[in-house]
Every structure is written in C-alpha cells, then in structure tokens.
DRENLUM-290591 format. One record per residue (C-alpha): y, x, z. Coordinates in steps of 0.02 Angstrom, whole numbers, plus 32768, in hexadecimal, padded with zeros to 4 digits. Each point is the difference from the previous one (the first is absolute). Example, Ala and Ser with C-alpha at 12.3 -4.5 7.8 and 13.67 -1.06 7.14 Angstrom:
+------+------+------+
!   c2 !   c1 !   c3 !
+------+------+------+
! 7F1F ! 8267 ! 8186 !
! 80AC ! 8045 ! 7FDF !
+------+------+------+
END
This chain:
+------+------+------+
!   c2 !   c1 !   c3 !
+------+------+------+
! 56F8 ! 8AC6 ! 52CD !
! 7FD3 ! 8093 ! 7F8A !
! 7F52 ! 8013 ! 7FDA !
! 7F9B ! 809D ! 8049 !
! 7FB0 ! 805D ! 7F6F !
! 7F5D ! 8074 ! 801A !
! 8018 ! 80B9 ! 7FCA !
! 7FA9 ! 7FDE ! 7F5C !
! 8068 ! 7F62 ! 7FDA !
! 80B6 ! 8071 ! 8024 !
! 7F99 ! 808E ! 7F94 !
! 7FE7 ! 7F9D ! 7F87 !
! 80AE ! 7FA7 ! 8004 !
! 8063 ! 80BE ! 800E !
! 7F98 ! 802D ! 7F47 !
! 8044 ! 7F63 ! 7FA7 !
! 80BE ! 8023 ! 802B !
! 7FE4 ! 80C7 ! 8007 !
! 80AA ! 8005 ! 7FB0 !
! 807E ! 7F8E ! 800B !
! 802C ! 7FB2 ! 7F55 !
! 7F62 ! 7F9B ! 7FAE !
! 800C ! 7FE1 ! 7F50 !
! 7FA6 ! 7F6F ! 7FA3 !
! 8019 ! 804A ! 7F53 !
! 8027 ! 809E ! 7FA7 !
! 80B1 ! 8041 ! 8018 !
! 8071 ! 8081 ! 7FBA !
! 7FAC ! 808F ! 805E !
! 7F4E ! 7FFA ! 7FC0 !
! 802A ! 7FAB ! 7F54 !
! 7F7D ! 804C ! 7F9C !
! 805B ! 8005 ! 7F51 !
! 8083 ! 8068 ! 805F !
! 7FB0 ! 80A8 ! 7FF1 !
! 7F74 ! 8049 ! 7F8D !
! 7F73 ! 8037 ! 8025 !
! 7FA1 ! 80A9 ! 7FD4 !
! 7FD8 ! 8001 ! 7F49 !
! 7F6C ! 7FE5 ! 7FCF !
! 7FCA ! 7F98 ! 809A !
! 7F64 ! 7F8F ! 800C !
! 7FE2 ! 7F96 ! 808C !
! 7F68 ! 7F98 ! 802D !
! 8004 ! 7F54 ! 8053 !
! 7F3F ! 7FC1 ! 8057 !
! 8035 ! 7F4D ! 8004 !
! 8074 ! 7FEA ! 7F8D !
! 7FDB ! 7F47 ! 7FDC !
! 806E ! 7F9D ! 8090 !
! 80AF ! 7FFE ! 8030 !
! 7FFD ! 80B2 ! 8048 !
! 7FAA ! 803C ! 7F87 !
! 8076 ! 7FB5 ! 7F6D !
! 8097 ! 804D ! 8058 !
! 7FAE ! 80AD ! 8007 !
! 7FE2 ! 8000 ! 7F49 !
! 80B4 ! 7FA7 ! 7FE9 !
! 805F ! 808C ! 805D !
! 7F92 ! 809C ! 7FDB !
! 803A ! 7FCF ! 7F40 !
! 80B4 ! 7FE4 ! 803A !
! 7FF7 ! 80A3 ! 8034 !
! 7FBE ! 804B ! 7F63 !
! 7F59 ! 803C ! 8023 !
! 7FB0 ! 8039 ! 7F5E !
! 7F59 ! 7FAE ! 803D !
! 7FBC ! 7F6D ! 804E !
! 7F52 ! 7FDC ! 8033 !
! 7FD0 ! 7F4C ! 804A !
! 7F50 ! 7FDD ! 8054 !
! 7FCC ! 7F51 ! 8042 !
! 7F62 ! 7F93 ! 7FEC !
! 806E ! 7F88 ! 7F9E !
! 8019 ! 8063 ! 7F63 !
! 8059 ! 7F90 ! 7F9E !
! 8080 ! 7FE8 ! 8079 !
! 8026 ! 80CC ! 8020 !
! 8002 ! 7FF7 ! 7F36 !
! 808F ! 7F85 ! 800F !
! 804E ! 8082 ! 808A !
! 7FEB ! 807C ! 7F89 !
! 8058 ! 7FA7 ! 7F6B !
! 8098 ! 7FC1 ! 807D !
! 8015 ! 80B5 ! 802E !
! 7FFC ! 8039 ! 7F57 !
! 8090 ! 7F82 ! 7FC1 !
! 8073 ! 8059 ! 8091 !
! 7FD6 ! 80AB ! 7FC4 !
! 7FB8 ! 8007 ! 7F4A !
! 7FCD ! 80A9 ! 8002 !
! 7F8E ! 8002 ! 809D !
! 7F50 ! 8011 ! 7FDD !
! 7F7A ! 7F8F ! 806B !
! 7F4E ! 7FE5 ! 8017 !
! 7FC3 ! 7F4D ! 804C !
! 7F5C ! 801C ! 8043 !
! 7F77 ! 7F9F ! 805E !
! 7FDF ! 802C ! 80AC !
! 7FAE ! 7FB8 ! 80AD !
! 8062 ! 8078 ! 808C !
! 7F83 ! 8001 ! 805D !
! 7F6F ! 8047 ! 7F94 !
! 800A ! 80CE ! 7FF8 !
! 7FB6 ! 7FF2 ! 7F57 !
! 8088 ! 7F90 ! 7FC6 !
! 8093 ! 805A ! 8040 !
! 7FB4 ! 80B5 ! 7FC6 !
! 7FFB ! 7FB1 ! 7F50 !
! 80B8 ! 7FD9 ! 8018 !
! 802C ! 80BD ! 8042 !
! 7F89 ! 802F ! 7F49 !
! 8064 ! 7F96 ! 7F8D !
! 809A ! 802D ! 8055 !
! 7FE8 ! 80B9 ! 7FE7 !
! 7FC6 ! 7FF1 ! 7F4F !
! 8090 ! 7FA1 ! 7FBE !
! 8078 ! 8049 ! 8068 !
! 7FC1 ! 80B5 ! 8044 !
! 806A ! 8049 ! 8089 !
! 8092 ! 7FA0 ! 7FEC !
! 7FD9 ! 7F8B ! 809D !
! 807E ! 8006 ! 807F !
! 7FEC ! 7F50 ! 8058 !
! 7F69 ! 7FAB ! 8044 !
! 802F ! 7F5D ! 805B !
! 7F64 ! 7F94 ! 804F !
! 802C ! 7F5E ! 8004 !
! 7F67 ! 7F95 ! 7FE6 !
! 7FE1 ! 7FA7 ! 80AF !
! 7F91 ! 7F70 ! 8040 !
! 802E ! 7F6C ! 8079 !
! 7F86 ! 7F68 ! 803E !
! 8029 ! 7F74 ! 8074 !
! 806A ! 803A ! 808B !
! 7FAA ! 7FD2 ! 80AC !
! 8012 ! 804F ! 80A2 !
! 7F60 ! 7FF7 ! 8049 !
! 7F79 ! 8078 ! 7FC8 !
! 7F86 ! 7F75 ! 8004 !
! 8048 ! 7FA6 ! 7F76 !
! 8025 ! 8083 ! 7F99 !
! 7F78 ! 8018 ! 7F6A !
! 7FA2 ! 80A4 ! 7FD7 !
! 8003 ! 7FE8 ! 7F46 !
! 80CD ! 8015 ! 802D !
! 8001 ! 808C ! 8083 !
! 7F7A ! 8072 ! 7F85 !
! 8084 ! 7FCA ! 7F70 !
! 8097 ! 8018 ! 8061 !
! 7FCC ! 80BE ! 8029 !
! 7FB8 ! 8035 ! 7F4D !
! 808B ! 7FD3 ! 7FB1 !
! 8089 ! 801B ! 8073 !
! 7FBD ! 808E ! 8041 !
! 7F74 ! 8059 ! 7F9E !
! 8063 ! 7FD8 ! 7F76 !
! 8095 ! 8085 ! 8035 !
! 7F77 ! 8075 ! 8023 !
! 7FB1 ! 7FF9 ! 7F6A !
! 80AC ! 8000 ! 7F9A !
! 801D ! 80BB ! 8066 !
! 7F62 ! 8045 ! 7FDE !
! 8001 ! 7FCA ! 7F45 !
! 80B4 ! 8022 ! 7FCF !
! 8049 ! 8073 ! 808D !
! 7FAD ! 809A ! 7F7F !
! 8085 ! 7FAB ! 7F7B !
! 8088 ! 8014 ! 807B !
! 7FDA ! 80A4 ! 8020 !
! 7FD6 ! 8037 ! 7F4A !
! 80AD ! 7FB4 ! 7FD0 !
! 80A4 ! 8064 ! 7F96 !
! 806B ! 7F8E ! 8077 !
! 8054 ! 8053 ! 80A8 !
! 8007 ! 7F36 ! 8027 !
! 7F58 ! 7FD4 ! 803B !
! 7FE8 ! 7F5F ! 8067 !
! 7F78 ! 7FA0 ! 8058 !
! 8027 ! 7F53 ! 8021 !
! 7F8F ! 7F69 ! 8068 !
! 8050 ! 7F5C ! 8012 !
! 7FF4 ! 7FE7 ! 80B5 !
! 8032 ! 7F75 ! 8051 !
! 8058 ! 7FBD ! 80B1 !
! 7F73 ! 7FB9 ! 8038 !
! 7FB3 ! 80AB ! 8011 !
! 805D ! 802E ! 80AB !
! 7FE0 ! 7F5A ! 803E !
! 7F7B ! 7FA9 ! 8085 !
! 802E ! 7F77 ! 802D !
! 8057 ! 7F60 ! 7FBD !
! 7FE6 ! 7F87 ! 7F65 !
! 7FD5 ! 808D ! 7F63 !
! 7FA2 ! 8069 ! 8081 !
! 7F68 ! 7FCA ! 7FC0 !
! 7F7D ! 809F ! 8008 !
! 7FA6 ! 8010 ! 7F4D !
! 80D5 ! 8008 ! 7FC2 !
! 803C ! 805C ! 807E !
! 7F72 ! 8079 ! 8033 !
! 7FF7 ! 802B ! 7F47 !
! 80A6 ! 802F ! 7FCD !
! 8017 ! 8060 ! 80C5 !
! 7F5B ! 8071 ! 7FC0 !
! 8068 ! 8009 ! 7F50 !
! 8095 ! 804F ! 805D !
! 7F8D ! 8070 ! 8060 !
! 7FAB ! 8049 ! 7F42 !
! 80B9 ! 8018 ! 7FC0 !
! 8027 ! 8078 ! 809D !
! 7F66 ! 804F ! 7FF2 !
! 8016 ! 8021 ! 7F4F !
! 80C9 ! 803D ! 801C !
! 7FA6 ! 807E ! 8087 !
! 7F7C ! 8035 ! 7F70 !
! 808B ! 8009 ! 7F73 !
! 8095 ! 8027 ! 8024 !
! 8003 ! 80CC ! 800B !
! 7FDF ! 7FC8 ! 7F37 !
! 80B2 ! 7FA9 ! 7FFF !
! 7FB9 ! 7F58 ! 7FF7 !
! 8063 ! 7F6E ! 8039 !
! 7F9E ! 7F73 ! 8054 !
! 802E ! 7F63 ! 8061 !
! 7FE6 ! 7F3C ! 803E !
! 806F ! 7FA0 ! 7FC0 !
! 800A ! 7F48 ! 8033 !
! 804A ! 7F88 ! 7F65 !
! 8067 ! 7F88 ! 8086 !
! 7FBD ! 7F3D ! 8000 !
! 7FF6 ! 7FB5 ! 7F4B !
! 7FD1 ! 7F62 ! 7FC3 !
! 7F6F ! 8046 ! 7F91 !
! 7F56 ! 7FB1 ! 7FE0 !
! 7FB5 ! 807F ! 8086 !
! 8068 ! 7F91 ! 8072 !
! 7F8D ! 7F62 ! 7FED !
! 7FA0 ! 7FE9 ! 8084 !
! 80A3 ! 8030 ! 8084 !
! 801B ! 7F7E ! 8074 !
! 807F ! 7F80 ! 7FC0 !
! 806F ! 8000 ! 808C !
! 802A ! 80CC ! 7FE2 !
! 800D ! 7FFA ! 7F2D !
! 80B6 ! 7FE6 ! 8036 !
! 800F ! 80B4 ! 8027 !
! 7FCD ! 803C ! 7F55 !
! 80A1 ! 8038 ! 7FC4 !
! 7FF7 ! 80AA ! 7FAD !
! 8004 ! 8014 ! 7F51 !
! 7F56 ! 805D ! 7FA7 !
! 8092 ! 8075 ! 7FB4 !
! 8040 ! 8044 ! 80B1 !
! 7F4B ! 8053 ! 8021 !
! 7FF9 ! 8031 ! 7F2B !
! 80BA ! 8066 ! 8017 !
! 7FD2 ! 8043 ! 80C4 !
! 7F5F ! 804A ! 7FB8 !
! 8069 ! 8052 ! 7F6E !
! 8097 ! 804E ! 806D !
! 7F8C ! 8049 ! 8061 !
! 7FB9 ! 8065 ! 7F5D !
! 80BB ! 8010 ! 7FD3 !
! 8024 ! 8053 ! 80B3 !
! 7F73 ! 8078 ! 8015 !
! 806E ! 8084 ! 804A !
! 8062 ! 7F6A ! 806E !
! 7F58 ! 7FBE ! 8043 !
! 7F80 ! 808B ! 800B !
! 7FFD ! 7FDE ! 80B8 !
! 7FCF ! 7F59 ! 7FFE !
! 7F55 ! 802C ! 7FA9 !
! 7F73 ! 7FBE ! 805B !
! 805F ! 7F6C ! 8041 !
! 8005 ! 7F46 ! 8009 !
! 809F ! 7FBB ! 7FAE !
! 8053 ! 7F61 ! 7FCE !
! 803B ! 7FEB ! 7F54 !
! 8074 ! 7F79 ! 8081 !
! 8059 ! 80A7 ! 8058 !
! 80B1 ! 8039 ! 7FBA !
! 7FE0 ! 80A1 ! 7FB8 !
! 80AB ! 8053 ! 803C !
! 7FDE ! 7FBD ! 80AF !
! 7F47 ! 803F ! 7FE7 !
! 8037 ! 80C0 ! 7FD4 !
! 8083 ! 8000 ! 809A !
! 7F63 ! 7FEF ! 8064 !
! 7F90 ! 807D ! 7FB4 !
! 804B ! 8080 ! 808F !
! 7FA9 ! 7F8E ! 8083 !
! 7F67 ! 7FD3 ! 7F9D !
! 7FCA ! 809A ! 7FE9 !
! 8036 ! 804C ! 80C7 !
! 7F9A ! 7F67 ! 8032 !
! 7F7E ! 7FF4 ! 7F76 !
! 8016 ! 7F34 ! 7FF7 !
! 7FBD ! 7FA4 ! 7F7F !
! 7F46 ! 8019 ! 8019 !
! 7F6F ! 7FB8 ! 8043 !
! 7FE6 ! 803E ! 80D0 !
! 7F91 ! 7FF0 ! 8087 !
! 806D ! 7FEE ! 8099 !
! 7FE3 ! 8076 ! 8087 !
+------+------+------+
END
C-alpha cells in the first residue's frame, strides 16, 4: 500500500526531483574549465575550509578567476585551499584570511582586506560557512548553545556577508555580479529524520535573507540565490544519523561547478535570482522550466493561503 504523504512531505519531495535528471557529480554542461570567466574576476568564498568550500576555490580557479579570497576560522587549512587552487591556475592571486562568520566585525574585516587587495574587481561572493549540532527531533532535546550557533552562523552570517560586501558587488567593473548562500534541503523541510529545528529553522530564515536581498538588489543587476550542495560525505556530515550517511553521494565538485555556471550564465539565469536551487538539478532541464518558474514564481519560501 503506498504511503500517504502530508502536503509538506510531497512539497518537500516535488523540490528534490524539480527536474528530472539528478546528477551526483559535475558533468559536461557546467564543467567549469569549459568557459572563462570575465577578466579580471575575484571571487570570495566565507567557508572555504571543508569540502564545499575546497570545490568552490577548485572550480572558481578552473575557471580562471584572476582572484581568490578564502575565509574560515581554520586558517591554515583555507591557506592550503589557497595553495591547491593556485597549482591549477598559477596566475590567480589569493588572500587566506581568518574569520568567525558569524561575528560582523570579522566578516567586515574580510569585505576591508578584500577591497584593498583587490578593489572593484569582485564579482562573486559565495557564503558557505554553516553550522550543524546533534540532529534530534524534539525541541526538548535540542541544546541552546546549538540553536543560538546554528542561527549566527547560518543565518546572521549571510546577513552580515550582504551588508559587508554587497557595496563590493555593487562598486564592481564586472557586468557578472553574484550573491551566493549555501542553502541546504533541509531548509523546505518539517518533518522527518534531518528536520531537526536549530538546522533546519536556520538555513529556512537563510533562504528568506537571500530573497529579501534579490528584492533589495536586483534593479542593481545583482544575481542572488540558495543553492543546496546535494548530500556529501563531508565532516559537516558527522553527527548524521548512521543509518542515512548512505545517501551522501554527491561529489563537493558538483555544488563548486553549479555555483560557477551560474556566474557563466548570467544572461541564461537572471530569472532564477532570488531562488532556492540545487547544484543536484540538470541545468538544461532547469532553463526549459524557467517559463513556468517565473509564471508561477516557484522556488521561494510561502505562506499558504
């Protein structure tokens, strides 16, 4: 007997197979190597210390920006990020910097070095840095020291990256301006074995900022969206319950390449700003539904009514 879903559970299930091909790793049509992009070209990766992060810097490179800034509390390791993307494309220029996400200070010190040693040659800002505790699914259980960390970083943390480097965007030479927060499925969701609420609250109010911020920006051209990375085996994926690690499949490089096609495609995808995407999607099958998405306005955050 098939089981009966709630609306939220079919909701949820209709955004992770919004197209009908699913890819686990990058393909021919988003290959980042496969087209430059605007010379010069400096992109900025908040949380550029994991997997995701590592395949950012990876294909930005690939793609031959001209500059590449990393920012993570672990500062040696976006220093090795740095160097790996240097040894694929010798004549970017990078800047590994310390940075806690969630302080304002911290990420306006980024947006200060960034300008200085690059002026107004940004023309990608991808947020990345996000925070996960134990997954339970009962409020009760859950701790506050996780739910206040859960929303400064995954949340204030987008915020703060608009307010501090959305002036960079805007000050830039490059028509290619983009806005990036690494979203995640569990935003949509309510229910099930990730729904746990300091997760999944957190990145759902992330999504909401990035719309909010498309409906601020984007008379100014800029290009902002959600992107979720698909399910990958990564340390943030430690404290998932065992019996779903199975499903962590994607490769770090599907979300690195998505995230660059879409700066490749500006004039392709300029209505999909303010969206939630997955890096997962087929792009082809993705553009044969911008006619609908747009008619329909899908892809954001609703009260139903």
């Amino acid at each position: 007997m098939a089981l009966s879903l709630t609306p939220s559970q079919r909701n949820a299930q209709d955004i992770r197979s919004f197209v009908p091909t699913l890819h686990t790793d990058v393909y021919p049509a988003i290959d980042p190597s496969a087209k430059r992009l605007p010379q010069p070209f400096t992109v900025v990766v908040l949380g550029g210390s994991g997997a995701v992060g590592g395949a950012l810097a990876r294909s930005y490179a690939l793609a031959g920006a001209t500059g590449l800034v990393l920012a993570a509390r672990r500062l040696p390791v976006v220093e090795d990020v740095a160097k790996e993307a240097k040894s694929i494309n010798p004549s970017i220029k990078t800047l590994a910097i310390q940075c806690d996400i969630g302080s304002a200070s911290d990420v306006a010190s980024v947006a200060n070095a960034t300008k200085a040693q690059f002026g107004n040659t940004v023309g990608a800002v991808v947020v990345n840095a996000g925070y996960t505790g134990a997954m339970n699914n009962d409020i009760t259980l859950e701790g506050v020291e996780e739910m206040e960390t859960a929303f400064r970083v995954n949340t204030l943390g987008t915020a703060y990256a608009g307010k501090y480097f959305i002036p960079l965007l805007n000050e830039s030479i490059n028509t290619t301006r983009v806005f990036i927060g690494i979203s995640s499925m569990a935003a949509p969701i309510i229910s099930g074995p990730i729904a746990h609420i300091h997760y999944s609250a957190s990145k759902f109010a992330q999504v909401r900022v990035i719309e909010m911020i498309n409906e601020q920006q984007a008379k100014k051209g800029l290009f902002v969206a959600s992107v979720h990375p698909g399910g990958i085996n990564s340390d943030f994926a430690i404290g998932m319950p065992e019996q779903l690690k199975h499903l962590l499949t994607d490769s770090p490089g599907l979300a690195g390449a998505f995230c660059v096609w879409l700066a490749q495609n500006q004039e392709r995808v300029k209505d999909l700003s303010g969206r939630f995407l997955s890096s997962k999607w087929d792009v082809d099958e993705l553009l044969q539904r911008i006619g609908d998405i747009v008619e329909n306005d899908l892809l954001k955050a609703r009260f139903s009514v």
